[in-house]
N, C-alpha and C positions, 0 to 999 in steps of 0.2 A: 498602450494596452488596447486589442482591440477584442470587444463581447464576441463571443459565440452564438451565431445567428441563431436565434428561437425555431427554425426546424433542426436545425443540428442540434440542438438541446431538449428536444423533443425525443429525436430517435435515441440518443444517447440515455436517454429519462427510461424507455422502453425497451432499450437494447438491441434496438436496429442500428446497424452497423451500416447498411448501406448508403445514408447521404455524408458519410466519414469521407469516402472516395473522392470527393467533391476540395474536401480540404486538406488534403493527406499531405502536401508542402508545407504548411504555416499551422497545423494541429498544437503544437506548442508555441504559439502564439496567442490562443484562443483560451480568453477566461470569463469566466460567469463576473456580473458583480463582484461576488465575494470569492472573486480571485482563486474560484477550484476550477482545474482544467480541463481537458474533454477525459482524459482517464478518471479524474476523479469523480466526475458525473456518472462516466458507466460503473465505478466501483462502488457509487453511494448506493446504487439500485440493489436493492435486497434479493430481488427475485430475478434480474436480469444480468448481475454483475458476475460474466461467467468468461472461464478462461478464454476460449477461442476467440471475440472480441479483445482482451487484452493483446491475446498474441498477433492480431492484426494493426492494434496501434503501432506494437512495438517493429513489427516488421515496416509499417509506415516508415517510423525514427529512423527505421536501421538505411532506410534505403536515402535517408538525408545525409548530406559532410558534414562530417568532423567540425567543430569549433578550430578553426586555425591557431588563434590565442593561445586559448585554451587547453586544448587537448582530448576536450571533452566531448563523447558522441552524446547525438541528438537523443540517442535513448536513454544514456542517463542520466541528462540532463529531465527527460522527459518524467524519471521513474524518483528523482529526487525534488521535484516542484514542489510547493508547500503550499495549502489553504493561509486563509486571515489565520488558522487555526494551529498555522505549523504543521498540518497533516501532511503528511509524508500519502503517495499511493498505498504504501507498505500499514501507513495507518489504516486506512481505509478497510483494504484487504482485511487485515487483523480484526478490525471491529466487527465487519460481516462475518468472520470465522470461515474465508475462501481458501482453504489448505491451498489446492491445485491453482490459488492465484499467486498466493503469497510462496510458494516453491516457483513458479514464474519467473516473479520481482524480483527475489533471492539469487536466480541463478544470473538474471539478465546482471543485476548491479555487483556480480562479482569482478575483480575479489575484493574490493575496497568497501565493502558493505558496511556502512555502520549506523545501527538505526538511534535517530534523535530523538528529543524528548520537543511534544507540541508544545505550547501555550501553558496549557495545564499540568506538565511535568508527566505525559506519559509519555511513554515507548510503546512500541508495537504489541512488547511480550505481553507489558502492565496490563493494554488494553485486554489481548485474551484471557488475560488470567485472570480478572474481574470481571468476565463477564458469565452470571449464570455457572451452574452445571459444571461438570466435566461430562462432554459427546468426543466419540472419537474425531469427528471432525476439528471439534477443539484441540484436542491431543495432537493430532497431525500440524497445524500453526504453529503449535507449540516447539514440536519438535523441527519445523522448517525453520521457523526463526534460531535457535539454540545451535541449529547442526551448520549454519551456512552466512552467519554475522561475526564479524573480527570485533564488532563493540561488546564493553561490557559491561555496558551503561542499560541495564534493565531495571531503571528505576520508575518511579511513579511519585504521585505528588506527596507534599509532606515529609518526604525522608522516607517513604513508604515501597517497598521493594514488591515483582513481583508475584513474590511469596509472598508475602503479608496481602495482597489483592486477593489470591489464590483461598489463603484461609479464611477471608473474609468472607467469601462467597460460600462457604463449607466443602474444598476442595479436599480430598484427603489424601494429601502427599502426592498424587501423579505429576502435578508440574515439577516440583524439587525430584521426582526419580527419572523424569526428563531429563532435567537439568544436569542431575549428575551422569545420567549415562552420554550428554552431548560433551 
């Protein structure tokens, strides 16, 4: 494993993209400590974790070879890495409530998408649907996950579905009329 030099985790903390260029070969190489990547640094950023950055990692990935083994391209290898936490990117995304990131990650990791449950027994959906509010931004997650994932595994911890997350928060009925219109 080798750490992510502290100015790359720096700009990536504040959403400067430019000393990326510097590592754009071994970017998926590169973990913090606690083993989140350079994508999940820029997607942890609340205020900076914004698509056009995503879409320049992934262009990075795209322009690496194929896993020979494998079969597997560098991007989605890159877009299914996991935290100590199990966190998927696609977690990340969801718990920010990034529509325009998470339709991104969707489209890039088609069509074998199938979002996992971290550590804690969530999924991506669980995570939006417990959190706060319904915003249409929320709405929009909601529906990018639902319309563009072959799993269907939307569970949460407990045996806790992400309906029951949803009503928790005092959702009323918009994720289940997502749900059934995907």
């Amino acid at each position: 494993m080798t750490y992510i030099d502290p100015v790359l985790f720096k700009a990536a903390e504040t959403g400067n993209i430019g000393p990326v260029e510097k590592y754009r070969t071994c970017l998926n190489q590169l973990l913090t400590p606690d083993e989140n990547t350079i994508l999940h640094v820029y997607l942890g950023n609340r205020t900076y974790g914004h698509s056009n950055v995503i879409k320049v990692l992934i262009d990075y990935a795209k322009a690496l070879p194929t896993d020979s083994e494998s079969g597997v391209t560098e991007v989605k290898k890159m877009l299914r890495m996991t935290t100590e936490e199990q966190d998927t990117a696609s977690h990340e995304a969801a718990r920010n409530r990034r529509s325009h990131v998470v339709e991104i990650l969707t489209k890039e990791d088609r069509p074998e998408l199938s979002y996992s449950a971290n550590v804690h027994g969530e999924t991506p959906l669980y995570i939006t649907a417990s959190i706060g509010l319904w915003t249409e931004e929320r709405g929009k997650v909601v529906d990018e996950i639902l319309g563009n994932s072959i799993s269907e595994d939307y569970g949460g911890p407990n045996g806790r579905s992400a309906l029951h997350a949803a009503i928790m928060v005092g959702d009323d009925g918009r994720i289940l009329r997502s749900s059934l219109e995907n």
